[in-house]
BALUMBA-782399 format. One line per 10 residues: number of its first residue (from 1); for each residue x, y, z of C-alpha. Coordinates in steps of 0.25 Angstrom, whole numbers. Example, Ala and Ser with C-alpha at 12.3 -4.5 7.8 and 13.67 -1.06 7.14 Angstrom:
BEGIN
1) 49/-18/31 | 55/-4/29
This chain:
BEGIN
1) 11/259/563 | 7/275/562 | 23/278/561 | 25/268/549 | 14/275/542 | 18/288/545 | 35/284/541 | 30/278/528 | 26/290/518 | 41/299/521
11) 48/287/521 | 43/287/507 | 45/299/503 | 60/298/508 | 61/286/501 | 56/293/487 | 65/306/490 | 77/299/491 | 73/291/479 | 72/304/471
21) 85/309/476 | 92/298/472 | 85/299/458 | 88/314/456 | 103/311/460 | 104/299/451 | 99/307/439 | 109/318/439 | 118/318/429 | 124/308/422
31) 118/303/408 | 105/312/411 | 115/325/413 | 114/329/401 | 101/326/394 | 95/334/407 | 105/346/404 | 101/345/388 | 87/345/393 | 90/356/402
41) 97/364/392 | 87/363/382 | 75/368/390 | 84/380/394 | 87/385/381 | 71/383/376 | 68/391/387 | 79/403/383 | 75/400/371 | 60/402/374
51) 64/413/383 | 71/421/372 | 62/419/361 | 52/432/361 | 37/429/358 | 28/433/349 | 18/440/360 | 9/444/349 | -2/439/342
């Protein structure tokens, strides 16, 4: 019984890796394409924005 115990936690682990996998494959693109680009975009152009925009350094 010491190899069923021993089979039993990377079994699971392969069983939630594969689970994962097929989740991140299912949610490329499609519907959710292009809220994830918008969100994408946005967050790039607040950070050039940020980026760009001196601060005031002295108080």
């Amino acid at each position: 019984m010491e190899y069923v115990s021993a089979l039993v936690p990377p079994v699971v682990m392969a069983v939630f890796f594969v689970g994962l996998i097929v989740t991140i494959v299912k949610t490329q693109g499609g519907a959710n394409k292009a809220k994830e680009d918008a969100v994408v975009d946005a967050v790039l152009a607040r950070a050039e924005h940020t980026r760009q925009t001196p601060r005031d350094t002295e108080a």
